[in-house]
BABA-378162 format. One record per residue (C-alpha): residue number from 1; x, y, z; residue in three letters. Coordinates in steps of 0.02 Angstrom, whole numbers, plus 50000, padded with zeros to 5 digits. Layout:
N
<rec NUM <X Y Z> 'ALA'> ...
END
This chain:
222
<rec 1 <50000 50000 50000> 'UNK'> <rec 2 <50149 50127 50050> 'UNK'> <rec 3 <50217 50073 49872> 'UNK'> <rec 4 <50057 50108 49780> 'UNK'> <rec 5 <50040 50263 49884> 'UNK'> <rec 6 <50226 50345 49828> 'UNK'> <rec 7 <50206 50294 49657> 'UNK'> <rec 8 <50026 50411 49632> 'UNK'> <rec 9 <50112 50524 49709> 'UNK'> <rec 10 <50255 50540 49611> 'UNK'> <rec 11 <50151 50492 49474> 'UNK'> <rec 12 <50017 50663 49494> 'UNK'> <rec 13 <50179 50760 49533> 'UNK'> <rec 14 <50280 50699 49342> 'UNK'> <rec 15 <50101 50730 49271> 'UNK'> <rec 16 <50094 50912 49358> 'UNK'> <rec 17 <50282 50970 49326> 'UNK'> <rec 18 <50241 50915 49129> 'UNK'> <rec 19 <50081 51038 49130> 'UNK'> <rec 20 <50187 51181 49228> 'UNK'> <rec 21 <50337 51169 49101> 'UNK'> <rec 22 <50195 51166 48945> 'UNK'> <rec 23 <50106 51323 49024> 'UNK'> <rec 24 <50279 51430 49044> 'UNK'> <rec 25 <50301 51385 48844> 'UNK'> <rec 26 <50143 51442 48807> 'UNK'> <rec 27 <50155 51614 48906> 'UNK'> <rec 28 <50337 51630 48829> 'UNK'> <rec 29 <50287 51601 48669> 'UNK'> <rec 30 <50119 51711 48700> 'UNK'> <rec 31 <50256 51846 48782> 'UNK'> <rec 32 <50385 51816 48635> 'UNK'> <rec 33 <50249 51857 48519> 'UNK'> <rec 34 <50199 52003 48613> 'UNK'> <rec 35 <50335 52100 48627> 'UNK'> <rec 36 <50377 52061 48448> 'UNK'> <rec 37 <50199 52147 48395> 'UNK'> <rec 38 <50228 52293 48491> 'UNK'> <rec 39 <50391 52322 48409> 'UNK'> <rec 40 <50346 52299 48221> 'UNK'> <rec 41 <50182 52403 48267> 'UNK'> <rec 42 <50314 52549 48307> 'UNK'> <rec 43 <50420 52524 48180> 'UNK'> <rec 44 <50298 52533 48045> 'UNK'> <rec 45 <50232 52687 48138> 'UNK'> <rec 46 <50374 52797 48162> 'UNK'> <rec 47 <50523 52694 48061> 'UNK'> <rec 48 <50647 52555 48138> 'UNK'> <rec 49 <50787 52689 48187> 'UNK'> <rec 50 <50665 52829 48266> 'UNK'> <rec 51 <50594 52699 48403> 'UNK'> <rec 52 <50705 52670 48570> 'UNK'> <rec 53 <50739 52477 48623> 'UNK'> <rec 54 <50668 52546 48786> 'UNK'> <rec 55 <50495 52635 48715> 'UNK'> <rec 56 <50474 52477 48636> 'UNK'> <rec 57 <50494 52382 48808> 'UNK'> <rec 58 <50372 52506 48877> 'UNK'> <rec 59 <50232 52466 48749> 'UNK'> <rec 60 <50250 52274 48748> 'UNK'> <rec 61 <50239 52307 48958> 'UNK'> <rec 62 <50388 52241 49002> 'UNK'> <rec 63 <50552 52273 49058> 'UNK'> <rec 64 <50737 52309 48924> 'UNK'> <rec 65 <50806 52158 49041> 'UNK'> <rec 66 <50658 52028 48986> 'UNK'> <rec 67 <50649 52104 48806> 'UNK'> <rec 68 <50851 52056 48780> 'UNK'> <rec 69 <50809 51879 48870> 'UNK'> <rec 70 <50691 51852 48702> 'UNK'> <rec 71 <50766 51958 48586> 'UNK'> <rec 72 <50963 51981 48614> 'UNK'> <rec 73 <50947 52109 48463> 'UNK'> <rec 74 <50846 52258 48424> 'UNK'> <rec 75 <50843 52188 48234> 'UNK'> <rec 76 <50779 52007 48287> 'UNK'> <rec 77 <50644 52118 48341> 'UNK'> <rec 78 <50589 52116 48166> 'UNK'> <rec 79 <50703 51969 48080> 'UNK'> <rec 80 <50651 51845 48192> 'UNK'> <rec 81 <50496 51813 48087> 'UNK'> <rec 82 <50604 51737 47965> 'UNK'> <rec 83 <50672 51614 48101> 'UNK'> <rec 84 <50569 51475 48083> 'UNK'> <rec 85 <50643 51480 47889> 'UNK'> <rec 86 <50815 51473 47943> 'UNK'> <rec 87 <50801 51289 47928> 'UNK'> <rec 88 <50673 51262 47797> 'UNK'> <rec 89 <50764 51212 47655> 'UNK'> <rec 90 <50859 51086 47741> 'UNK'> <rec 91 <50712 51019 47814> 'UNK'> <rec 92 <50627 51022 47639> 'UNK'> <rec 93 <50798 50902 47575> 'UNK'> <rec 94 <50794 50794 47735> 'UNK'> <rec 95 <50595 50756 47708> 'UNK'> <rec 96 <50600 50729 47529> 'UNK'> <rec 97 <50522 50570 47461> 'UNK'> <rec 98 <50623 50420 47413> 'UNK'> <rec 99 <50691 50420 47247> 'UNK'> <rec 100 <50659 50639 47233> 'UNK'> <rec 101 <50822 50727 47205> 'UNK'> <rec 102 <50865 50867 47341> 'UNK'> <rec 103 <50856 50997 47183> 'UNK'> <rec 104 <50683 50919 47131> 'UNK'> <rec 105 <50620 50930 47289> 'UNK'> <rec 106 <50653 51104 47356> 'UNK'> <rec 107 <50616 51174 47170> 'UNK'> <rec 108 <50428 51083 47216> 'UNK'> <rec 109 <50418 51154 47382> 'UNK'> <rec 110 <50464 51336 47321> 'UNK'> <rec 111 <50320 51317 47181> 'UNK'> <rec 112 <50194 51275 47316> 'UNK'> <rec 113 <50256 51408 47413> 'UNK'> <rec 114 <50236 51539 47269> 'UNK'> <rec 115 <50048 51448 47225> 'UNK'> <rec 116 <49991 51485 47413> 'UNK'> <rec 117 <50060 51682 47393> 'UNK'> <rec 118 <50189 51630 47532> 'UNK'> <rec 119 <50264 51793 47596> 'UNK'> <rec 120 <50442 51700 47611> 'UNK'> <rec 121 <50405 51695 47423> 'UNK'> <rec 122 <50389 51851 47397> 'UNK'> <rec 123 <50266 51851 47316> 'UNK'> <rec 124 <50105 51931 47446> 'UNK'> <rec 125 <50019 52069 47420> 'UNK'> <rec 126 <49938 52095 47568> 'UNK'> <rec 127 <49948 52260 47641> 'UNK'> <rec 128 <50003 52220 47810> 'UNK'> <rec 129 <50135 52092 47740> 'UNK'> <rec 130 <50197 52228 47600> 'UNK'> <rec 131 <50221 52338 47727> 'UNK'> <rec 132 <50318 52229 47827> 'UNK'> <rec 133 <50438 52209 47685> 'UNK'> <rec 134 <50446 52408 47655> 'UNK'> <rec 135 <50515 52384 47810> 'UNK'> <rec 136 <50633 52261 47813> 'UNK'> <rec 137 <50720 52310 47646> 'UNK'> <rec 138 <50721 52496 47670> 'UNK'> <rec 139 <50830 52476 47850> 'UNK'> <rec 140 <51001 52428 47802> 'UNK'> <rec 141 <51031 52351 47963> 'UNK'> <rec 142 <50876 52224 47949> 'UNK'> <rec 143 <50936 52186 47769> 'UNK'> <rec 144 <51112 52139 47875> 'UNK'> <rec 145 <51015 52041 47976> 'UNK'> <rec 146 <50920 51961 47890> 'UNK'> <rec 147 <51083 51908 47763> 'UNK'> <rec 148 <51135 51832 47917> 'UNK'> <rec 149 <50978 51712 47964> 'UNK'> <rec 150 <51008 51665 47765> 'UNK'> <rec 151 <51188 51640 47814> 'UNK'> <rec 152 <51122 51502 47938> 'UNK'> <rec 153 <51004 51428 47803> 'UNK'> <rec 154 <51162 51389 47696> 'UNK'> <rec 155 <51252 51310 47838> 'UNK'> <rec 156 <51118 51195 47880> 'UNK'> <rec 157 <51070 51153 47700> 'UNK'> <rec 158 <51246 51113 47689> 'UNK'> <rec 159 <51240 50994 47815> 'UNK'> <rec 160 <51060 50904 47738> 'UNK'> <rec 161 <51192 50894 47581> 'UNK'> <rec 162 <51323 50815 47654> 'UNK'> <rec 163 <51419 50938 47744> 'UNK'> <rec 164 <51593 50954 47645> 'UNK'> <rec 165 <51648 51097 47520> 'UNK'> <rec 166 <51544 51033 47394> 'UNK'> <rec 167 <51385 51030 47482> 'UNK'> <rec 168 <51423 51217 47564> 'UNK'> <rec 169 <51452 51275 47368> 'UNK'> <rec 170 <51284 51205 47324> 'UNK'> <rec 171 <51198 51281 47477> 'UNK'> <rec 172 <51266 51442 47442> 'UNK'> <rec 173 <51209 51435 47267> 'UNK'> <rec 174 <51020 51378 47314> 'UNK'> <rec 175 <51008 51476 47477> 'UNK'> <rec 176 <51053 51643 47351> 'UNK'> <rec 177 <50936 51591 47212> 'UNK'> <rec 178 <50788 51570 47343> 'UNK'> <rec 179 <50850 51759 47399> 'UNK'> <rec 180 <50861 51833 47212> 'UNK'> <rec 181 <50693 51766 47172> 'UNK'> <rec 182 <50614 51805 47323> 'UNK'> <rec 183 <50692 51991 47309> 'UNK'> <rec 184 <50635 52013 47143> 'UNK'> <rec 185 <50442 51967 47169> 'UNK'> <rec 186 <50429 52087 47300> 'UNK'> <rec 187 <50499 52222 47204> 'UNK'> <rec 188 <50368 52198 47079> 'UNK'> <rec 189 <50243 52184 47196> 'UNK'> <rec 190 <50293 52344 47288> 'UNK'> <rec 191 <50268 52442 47119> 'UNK'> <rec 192 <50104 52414 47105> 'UNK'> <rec 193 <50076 52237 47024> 'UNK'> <rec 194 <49951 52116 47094> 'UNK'> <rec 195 <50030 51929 47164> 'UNK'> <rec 196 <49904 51872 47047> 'UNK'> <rec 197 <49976 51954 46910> 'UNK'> <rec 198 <50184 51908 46944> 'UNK'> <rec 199 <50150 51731 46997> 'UNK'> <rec 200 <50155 51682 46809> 'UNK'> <rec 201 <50313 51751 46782> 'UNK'> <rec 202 <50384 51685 46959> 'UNK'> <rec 203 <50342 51521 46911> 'UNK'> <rec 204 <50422 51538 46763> 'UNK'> <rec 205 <50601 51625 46825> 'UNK'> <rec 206 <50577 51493 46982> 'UNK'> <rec 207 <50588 51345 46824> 'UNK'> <rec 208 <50740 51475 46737> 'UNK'> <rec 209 <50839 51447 46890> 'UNK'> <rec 210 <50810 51277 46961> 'UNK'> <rec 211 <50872 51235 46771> 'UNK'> <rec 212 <51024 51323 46791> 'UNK'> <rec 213 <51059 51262 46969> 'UNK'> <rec 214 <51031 51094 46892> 'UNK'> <rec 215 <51145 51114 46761> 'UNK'> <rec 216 <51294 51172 46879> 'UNK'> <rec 217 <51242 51066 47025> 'UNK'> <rec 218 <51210 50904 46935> 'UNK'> <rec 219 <51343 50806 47040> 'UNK'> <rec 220 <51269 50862 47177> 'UNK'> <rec 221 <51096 50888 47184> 'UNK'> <rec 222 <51026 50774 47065> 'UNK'> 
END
């Protein structure tokens, strides 16, 4: 009985510590998110380099201490939207189906990207997304940072590749092309043409450099 006893005890008490832990993920990731909002809502407001690390600590209602616990940059601030990217394309290579060449593969995934208007792609026209770009592109020190989260992509594609020189020279080149096209759908987009109306043509320079990668790559990544 004294066995039984100890053993729902330290049973309730596993099952409790699991809920505590999944409730202080939730409120960080609920307090992550917050303090993120409240920064890109200034930024778009006044401009990235007008608002204080410390007015944006006042608006998200906490302190410049907890804000650099989350964010150890003012530019992850904004950047860090693009985190849960840093990995994608290796995670598109690692996933791919039997027999489906790495190349073949993320060339599919970036197509179904551009077909659901992903704004990764580029190619998103909705205002609040378009304005987030304005953003991003016209602070030099984002565009730094945000080089440097694609910096991160290349090393871990690298590794999905293989991991020697090789595979970091065929990162590089994919990781950039990804970049190029992305860059150049938003700057359609951001003079006035509708996603609608690019996504034929960023299908078609999408198929234009996936040929071209395959072409150089073919050791590689076929």
């Amino acid at each position: 009985m004294s066995t039984t006893g100890t053993a729902g005890a330290g049973g309730a008490e596993g099952v409790g510590a699991g809920v505590g832990a999944g409730l202080r993920e939730r409120k960080k990731v609920r307090t992550y998110r917050a303090i993120s909002d409240a920064a890109v809502a200034l930024f778009l407001e006044r401009g990235f380099d007008r608002v204080s690390v410390a007015e944006v600590a006042a608006a998200a209602e906490v302190s410049k201490p907890t804000l650099f616990r989350y964010f150890p940059a003012k530019e992850d601030l904004v950047v860090h939207r693009f985190a849960d990217h840093r990995d994608e394309a290796a995670r598109v290579v690692a996933a791919r189906a039997e027999g489906v060449g790495p190349l073949t593969a993320l060339h599919r995934h970036l197509l179904d990207g551009l077909d659901r208007r992903d704004p990764v792609t580029g190619l998103s026209d909705e205002p609040s997304v378009l304005a987030f770009h304005r953003l991003l592109y016209g602070t030099p020190s984002l565009v730094a940072r945000l080089y440097a989260y694609q910096g991160e992509s290349e090393r871990a594609l690298a590794e999905a590749l293989g991991g020697d020189v090789g595979a970091r020279l065929a990162a590089g080149q994919v990781i950039a092309v990804l970049r190029v096209l992305a860059e150049e759908n938003w700057r359609r987009i951001e003079a006035g043409e509708s996603a609608d109306a690019v996504h034929p043509d960023a299908v078609a320079a999408a198929d234009v450099a996936f040929r071209q990668l395959a072409e150089g790559l073919a050791d590689r990544l076929q």
